[in-house]
N, C-alpha and C positions, 0 to 999 in steps of 0.2 A: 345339303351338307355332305363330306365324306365320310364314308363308311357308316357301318352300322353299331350301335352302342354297345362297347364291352363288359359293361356290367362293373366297369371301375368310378369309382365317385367323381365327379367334376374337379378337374382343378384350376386355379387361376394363375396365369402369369401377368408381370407389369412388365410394360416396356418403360425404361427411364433412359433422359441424357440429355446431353447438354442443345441446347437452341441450335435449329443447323443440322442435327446430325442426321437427319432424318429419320427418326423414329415413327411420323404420322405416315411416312409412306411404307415404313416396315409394317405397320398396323393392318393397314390394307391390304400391302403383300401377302401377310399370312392369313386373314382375311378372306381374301380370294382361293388363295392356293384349297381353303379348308372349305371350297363351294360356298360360303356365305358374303358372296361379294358387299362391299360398303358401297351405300349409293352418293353417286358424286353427284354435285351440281353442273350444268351444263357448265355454268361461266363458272371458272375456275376462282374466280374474284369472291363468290358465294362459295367458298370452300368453310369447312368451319374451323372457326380460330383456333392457332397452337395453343392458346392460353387456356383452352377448353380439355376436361379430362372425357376423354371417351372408351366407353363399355360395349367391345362386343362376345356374342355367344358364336362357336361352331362344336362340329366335331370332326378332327381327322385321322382316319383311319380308326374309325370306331369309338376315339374317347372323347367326350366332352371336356369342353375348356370356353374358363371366358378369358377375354385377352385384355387388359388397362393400356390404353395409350394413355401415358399422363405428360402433363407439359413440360417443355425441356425447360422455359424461364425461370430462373433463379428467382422472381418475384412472385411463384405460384408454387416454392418447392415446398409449402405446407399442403396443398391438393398431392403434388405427386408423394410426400410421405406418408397419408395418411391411406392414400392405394396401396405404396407398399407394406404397409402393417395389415396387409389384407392378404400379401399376393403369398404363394407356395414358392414362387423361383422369378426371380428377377433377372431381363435381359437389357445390359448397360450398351447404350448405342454410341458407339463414336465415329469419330471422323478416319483418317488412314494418315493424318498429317501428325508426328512428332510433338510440332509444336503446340497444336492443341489439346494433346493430352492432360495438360494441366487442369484443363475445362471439365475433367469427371470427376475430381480430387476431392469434391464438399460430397458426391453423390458414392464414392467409391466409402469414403466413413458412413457417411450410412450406413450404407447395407454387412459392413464390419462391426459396425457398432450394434447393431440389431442381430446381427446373425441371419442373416437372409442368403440363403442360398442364390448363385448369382451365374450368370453366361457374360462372356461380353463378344458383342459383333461388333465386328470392325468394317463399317459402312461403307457406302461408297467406294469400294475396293477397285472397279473399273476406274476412277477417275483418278488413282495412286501416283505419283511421281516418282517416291521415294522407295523406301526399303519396309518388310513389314515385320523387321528386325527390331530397325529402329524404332516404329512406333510401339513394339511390342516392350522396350526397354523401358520408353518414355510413360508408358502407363504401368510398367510395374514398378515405377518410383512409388506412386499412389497406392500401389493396391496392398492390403492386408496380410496376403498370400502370394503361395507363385501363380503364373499365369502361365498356359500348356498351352503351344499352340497345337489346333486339331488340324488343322487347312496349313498348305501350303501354295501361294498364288502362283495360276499359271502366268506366264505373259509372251504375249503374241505382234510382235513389232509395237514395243513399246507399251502393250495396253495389258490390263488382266483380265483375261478370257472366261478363266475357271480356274479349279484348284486339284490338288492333292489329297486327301483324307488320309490322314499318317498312321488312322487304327485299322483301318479297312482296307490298306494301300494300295484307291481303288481314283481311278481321275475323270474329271466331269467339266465339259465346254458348257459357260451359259450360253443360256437361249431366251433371248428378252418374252417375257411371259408365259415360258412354258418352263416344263422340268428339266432339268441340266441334263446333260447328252453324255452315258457314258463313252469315253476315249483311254486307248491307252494310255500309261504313262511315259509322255517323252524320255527320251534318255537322257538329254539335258536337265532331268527335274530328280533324277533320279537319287545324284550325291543328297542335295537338300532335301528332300522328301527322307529319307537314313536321317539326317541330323537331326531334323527337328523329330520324328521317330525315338531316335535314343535321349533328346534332351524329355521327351515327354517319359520315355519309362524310369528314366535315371530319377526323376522327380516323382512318380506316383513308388517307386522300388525303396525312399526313403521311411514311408508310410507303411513298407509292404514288408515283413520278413520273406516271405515264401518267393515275391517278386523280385528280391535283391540277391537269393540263393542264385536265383538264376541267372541275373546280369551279371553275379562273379563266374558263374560256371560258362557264361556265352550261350543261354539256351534262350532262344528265343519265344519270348511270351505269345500267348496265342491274342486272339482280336478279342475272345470273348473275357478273358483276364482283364485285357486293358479294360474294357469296356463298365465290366464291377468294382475295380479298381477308383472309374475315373466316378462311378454314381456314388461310390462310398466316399471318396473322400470331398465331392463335391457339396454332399450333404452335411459333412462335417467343417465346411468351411475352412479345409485344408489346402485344395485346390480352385482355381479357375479355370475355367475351359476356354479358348478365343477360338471363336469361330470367323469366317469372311463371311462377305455377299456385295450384294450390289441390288438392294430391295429398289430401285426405279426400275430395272429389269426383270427382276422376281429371284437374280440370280442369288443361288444361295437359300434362298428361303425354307425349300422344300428341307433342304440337309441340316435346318437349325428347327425346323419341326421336328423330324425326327430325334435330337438329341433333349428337344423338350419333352419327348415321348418318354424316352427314354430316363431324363435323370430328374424331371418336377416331380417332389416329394408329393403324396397326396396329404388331402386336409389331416386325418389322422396327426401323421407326421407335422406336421404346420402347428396343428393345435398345441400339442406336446409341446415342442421348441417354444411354445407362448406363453407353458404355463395351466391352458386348458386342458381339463378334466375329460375326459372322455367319454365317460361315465357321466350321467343327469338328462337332463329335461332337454327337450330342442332352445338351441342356444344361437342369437344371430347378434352382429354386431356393425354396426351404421359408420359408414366411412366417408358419406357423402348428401349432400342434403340439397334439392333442386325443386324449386315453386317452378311446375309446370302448368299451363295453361287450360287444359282441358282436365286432366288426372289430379291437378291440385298438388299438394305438398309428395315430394317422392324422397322416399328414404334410402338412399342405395347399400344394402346392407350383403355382409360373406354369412354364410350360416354354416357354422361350425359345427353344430352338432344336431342331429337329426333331424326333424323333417319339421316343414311350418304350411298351415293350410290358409288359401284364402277366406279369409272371414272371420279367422283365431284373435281371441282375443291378445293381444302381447301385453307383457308389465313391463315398464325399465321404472327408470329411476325415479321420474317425474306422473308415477301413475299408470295405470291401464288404458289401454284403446284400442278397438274394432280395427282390424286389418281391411284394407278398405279397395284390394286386388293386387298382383301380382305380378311382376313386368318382366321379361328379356329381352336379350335385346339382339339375335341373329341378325348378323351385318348390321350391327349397330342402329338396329330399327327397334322402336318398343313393342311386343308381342306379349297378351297376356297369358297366365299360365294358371293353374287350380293350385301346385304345390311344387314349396321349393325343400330340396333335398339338402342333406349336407356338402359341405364342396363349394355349391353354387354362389355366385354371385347372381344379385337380382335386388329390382329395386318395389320397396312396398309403398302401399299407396295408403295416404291419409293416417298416417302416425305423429298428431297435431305434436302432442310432449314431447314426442322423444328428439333429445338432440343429437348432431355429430356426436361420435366416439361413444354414443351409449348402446348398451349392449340390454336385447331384449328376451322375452322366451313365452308361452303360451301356460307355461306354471310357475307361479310364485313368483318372486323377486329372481332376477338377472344377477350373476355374479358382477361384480366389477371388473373390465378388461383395458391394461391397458392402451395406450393412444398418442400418437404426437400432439405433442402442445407447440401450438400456434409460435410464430418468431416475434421478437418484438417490431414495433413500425419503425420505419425510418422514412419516411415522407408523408407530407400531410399536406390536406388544400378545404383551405375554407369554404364553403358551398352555402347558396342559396337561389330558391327558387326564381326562376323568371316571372314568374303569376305569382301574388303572395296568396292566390285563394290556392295554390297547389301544395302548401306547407301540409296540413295534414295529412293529404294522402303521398311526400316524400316521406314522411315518418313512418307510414305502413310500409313503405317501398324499403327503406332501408334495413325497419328490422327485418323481413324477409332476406336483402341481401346480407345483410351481418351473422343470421343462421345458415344460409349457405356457405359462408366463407370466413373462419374462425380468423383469419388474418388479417380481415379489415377490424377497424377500430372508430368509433363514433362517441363524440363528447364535446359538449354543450359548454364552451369556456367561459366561465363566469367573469373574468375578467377582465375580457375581449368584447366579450357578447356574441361571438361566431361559434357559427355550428361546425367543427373540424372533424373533418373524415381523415383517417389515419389506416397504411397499406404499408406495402412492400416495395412501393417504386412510382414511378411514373407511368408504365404502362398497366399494373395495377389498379391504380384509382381510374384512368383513362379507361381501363375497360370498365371501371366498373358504373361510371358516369353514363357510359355507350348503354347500357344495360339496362340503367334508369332509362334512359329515352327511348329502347329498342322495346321494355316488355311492361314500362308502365307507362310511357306515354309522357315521362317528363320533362320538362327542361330545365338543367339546372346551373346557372355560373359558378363558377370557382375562379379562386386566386390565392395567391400566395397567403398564410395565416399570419394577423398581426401577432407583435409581439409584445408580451405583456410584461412592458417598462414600469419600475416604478421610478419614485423622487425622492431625494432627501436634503438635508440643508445643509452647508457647513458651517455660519456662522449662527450664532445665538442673537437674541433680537426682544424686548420690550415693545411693546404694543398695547396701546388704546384701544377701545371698540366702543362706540357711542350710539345709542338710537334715540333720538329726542322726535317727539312724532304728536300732534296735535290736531284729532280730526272733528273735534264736536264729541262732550261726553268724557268718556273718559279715553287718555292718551294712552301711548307707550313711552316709555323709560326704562332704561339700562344702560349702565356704563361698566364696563371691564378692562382692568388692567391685567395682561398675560404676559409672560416669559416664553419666547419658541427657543427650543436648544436641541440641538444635534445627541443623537444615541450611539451606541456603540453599534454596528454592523448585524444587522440580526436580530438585536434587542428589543423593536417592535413601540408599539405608541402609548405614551403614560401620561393622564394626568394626576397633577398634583394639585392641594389645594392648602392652601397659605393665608387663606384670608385671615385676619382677625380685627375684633372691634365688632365684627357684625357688619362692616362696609356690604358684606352681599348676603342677603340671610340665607343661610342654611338651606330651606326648601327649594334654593335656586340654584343651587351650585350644580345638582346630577345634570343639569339641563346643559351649562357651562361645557362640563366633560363631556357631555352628548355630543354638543352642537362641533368642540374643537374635533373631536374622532369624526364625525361625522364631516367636515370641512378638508379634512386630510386624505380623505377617499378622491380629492380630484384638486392637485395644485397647480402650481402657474404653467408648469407644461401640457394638464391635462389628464396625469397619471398620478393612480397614490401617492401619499407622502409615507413613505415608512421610516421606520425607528428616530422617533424624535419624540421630547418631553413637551408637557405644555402646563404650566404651572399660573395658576388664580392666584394672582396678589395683592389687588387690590380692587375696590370698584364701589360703584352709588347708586343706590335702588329709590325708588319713589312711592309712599305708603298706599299710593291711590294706581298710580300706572304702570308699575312694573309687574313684570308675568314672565311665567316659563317662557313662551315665545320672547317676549321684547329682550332677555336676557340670550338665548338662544340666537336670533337675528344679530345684538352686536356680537356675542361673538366670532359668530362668522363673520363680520367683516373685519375684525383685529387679524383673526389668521388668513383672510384671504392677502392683509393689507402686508402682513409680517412674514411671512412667506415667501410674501415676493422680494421682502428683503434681507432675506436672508441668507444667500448667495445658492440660492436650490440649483441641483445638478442633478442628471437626470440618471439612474442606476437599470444596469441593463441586466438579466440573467446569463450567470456563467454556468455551462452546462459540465459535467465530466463525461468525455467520451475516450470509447474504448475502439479503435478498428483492427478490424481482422481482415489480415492480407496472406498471402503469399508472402514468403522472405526475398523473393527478387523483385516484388514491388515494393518494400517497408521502406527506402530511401522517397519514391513518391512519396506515398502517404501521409509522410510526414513533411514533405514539401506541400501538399495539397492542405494539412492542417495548419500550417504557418502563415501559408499563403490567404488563411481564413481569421487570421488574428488569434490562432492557435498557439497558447503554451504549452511546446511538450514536454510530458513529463519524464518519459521514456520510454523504452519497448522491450519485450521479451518475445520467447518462445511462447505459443500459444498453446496453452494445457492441451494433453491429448492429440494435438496433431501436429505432428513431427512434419519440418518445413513448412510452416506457418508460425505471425509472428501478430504479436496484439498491440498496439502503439497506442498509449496513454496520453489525454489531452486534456487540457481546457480551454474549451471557446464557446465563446459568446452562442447564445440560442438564436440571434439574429443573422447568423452567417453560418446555419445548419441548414435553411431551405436551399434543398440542390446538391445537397454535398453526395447522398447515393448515387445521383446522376454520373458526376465526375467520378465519384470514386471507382464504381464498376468500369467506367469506360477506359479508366487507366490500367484495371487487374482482369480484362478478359473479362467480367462482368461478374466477378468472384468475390471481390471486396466487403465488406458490411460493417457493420458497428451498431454499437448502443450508446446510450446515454441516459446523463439522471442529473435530476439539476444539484448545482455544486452549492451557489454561491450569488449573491448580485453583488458588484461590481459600477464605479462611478465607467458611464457610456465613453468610449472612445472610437464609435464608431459616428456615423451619420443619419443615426435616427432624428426626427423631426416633432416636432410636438406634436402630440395628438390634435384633429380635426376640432374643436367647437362644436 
């Protein structure tokens, strides 16, 4: 590792951003730069998945840090929020293109909405075309605050070389894998290098009495002013800093350590903005939850407050438990340790209770802290095993994966009969299908989830039911005369009972109302019958042959007989959904809801976030599988929605009877 330890507490950064931007190879970059290189796989094919959140330990230039690469996918941004509720300073990775700026806009509330202190690099800066004007405009539509550029790009027949540093105004050539090369600064660079210089003090001078004395007087601040300047109000979520680079080369890298040296708050400070006491007992809190193979259950927990030994007993929420070793993870390799400090991130071994988001301590009871709460699903797939002897051990496989992953969702559809796994996407459940086959060994089908249709009737109908049965001894007899009539929408299944005279005695009748409810659980299409009456008027019993059953059997065959003539039509479920877009996709989305048998109901501004727009629906729950698909692939991958069932509705689509 570099350097030797300052004697300042660990702190943690997150890398976050959108799919693409390359964050997994900033990961590395810094990674390296900090002596702890990440070990890669020969074949780059065996790289590990974007979708995967990874933890590593270094130190550079003396202070310890652990770094979160979390995944850019919008279908695992509950993994990367629940790193950020962890991290001291967040560095937002983008692209250098304009147009994609809109791609940080859900990640950029975040970290406004939480108060997270934040950098952004603007990636891939060699590969630029455009202006880093414009994309600097284009992402401050999104952001919170102003954004200060610190970099000014160099370019060199067309390409960017290296940059400016506008506090130090001091210029540096990349050097693919090594530390930037200081050079003077061209005199071509020199007007722009001034500008963005005064736009950065002109904005920290607003913040600043003492700073703005002097931009009216013309005195020029010194590097070390800017530099307090830029850590105070960074921390205050006043400013944003934008740094370049170009982490395939390493270019940059080194100059974006240094200003995380410089402006990441320690845990202290972290705790505080949380709400944490500072003061009490050693305090740790679980942001990640991984069934390892050899180590068994790992808890990946920040420890906030003083020190935690291997072997301590912890309490959270769910009870006490034996701390069962210690993990870090230098170049993202597991290394065990005796004790973790405050600051650190690090993951514990064999803490069966404790779940994601719970916070532990080695005395008493854990404060409560809190935690991002899971999104709702928007895709689902029915699943079952290829071997039916492998069903019980998918049950153990899954509750494992559902404690690692608070955004999956598993439920047992009693009215389908499918077991539905419920995520964030398609490549969501896909990975997590890969997962089952990769670390349990299973195989398991999916498909699309049926949908649970009911029946109803619309005309009214009389009906007979007769069992005349004669086997030796004594027979069966029952006969039932019933009314089937249509309910109001919603009103649900009633019988009534009319007999009189005694035509059906009394002790028979519950069986009657049994047997019609129980006959309406599966009509001539092969799905319930809902809200419809069924009224006993009349019927003939026999003093030797008749019985609950014999009465029970006719009449199930009156409603199987009257049912089917009663003009049954088969009622599908209307969902209400709500999607959230971008306002310069809201014309799609409401073409893409229309286009699904969607009534719209209309659309607004979407609470809270200014340029976004939420578009009110009802459609059918049978033209919901897929709609995430389309929907991101129209809005940059930004789209979402919810839903709640509204309503059933007579089917105007193409469903088919259920199977026999």
């Amino acid at each position: 590792m570099s350097g030797t330890p300052t004697g300042r507490s660990p702190r943690t950064v997150a890398l976050v951003g959108p799919s693409g931007s390359g964050k997994s190879t900033l990961f590395e970059a810094l990674m390296e730069a900090a002596g702890s290189p990440v070990k890669r796989p020969a074949d780059p094919r065996n790289r590990p998945a974007t979708t995967e959140l990874r933890v590593g330990h270094c130190t550079y230039l003396g202070d310890a840090w652990a770094v979160i690469d979390c995944p850019g996918s919008i279908e695992f941004a509950h993994e990367a929020a629940a790193a950020l509720a962890m991290a001291d300073l967040a560095v937002l990775v983008c692209e250098p293109q304009p147009a994609k700026a809109l791609a940080t806009s859900p990640l950029m509330k975040t970290l406004a909405d939480n108060r997270i202190p934040h950098l952004v690099f603007i990636n891939k800066i060699d590969t630029s075309e455009g202006s880093v004007r414009d994309t600097l405009a284009a992402l401050q539509a999104y952001a919170a605050c102003p954004l200060v550029l610190r970099q000014v790009p160099i370019s060199e027949g067309g390409a960017v070389t290296g940059y400016v540093d506008v506090v130090s105004e001091r210029a540096y050539r990349y050097r693919k894998g090594q530390p930037s090369e200081l050079i003077q600064i061209p005199s071509a660079m020199q007007d722009a290098e001034q500008e963005a210089k005064s736009k950065l003090v002109e904005t920290l001078a607003d913040r600043d009495d003492a700073l703005l004395e002097k931009v009216l007087e013309d005195i020029p601040p010194s590097s070390g002013e800017l530099y307090a300047d830029l850590h105070k109000d960074l921390a205050a979520g006043a400013v944003t800093e934008v740094l370049l680079g170009a982490s395939e080369q390493a270019g940059g890298v080194r100059r974006l350590w240094k200003a995380l040296r410089h402006d990441t708050p320690d845990v202290t400070e972290t705790a505080a903005r949380k709400g944490i006491d500072a003061d009490g007992p050693p305090l740790a809190q679980v942001f990640k939850t991984v069934h390892a193979g050899h180590t068994g259950k790992l808890s990946y927990a920040r420890i906030w407050r003083g020190a935690i030994k291997d072997g301590a007993t912890l309490s959270g929420p769910a009870g006490g438990t034996r701390l069962g070793g210690i993990y870090q993870m230098p170049g993202a390799e597991m290394s065990k340790t005796a004790e973790a400090e405050a600051g650190q991130v690090v993951a514990l071994a064999r803490l069966d209770p404790v779940a994601t988001g719970d916070a532990v301590t080695p005395n008493g009871t854990a404060e409560a802290l809190p935690f991002p709460a899971p999104p709702p699903p928007v895709y689902a797939l029915a699943i079952t095993t290829t071997d039916r002897k492998d069903d019980v051990k998918l049950s153990g496989a899954l509750a494992k994966l559902l404690e690692e992953d608070a955004s999956l969702g598993l439920e047992h559809d009693a009215e389908t009969g499918e077991t539905v796994l419920h995520g964030q996407g398609e490549i969501h459940l896909n990975t997590t299908l890969e997962r089952l086959a990769r670390n349990y060994g299973l195989k398991v089908a999916s498909r699309r989830p049926d949908v649970a249709y009911k029946e109803t009737i619309r005309s009214a109908v009389h009906q007979h039911g007769r069992l005349k049965r004669q086997t030796g001894g004594h027979g069966q007899f029952a006969d039932v005369k019933i009314d089937i009539a249509p309910r109001e929408r919603g009103a649900g299944f009633a019988f009534i009972d009319k007999v009189v005279g005694g035509a059906v005695p009394r002790n028979f009748i519950p069986a009657v109302g049994e047997a019609a409810e129980d006959a309406a659980k599966k009509g001539p299409f092969g799905y319930p019958v809902v809200d419809i009456s069924v009224t006993l008027t009349d019927g003939q019993f026999h003093s030797v042959d008749s019985s609950d059953m014999a009465f029970r059997t006719a009449t199930q065959i009156a409603m199987k007989e009257g049912l089917a003539a009663a003009d049954p039509v088969l009622l599908e479920p209307i969902d209400r959904v709500s999607v959230s877009v971008p306002n310069e996709f809201t014309a799609r989305a409401q073409r893409l809801l229309s286009g699904r048998r969607g009534q719209i109901l209309g659309y607004a501004e979407k609470p809270g976030w200014p340029g976004w727009d939420d578009v009110e629906a009802l459609v059918p729950a049978a033209e919901l599988h897929g709609l995430i698909i389309e929907l991101r692939s129209q809005t940059m991958g930004l789209g979402s929605y919810v839903r709640s069932f509204d309503h059933l509705a007579e089917s105007r689509g193409e469903a088919k009877p259920r199977a026999a």
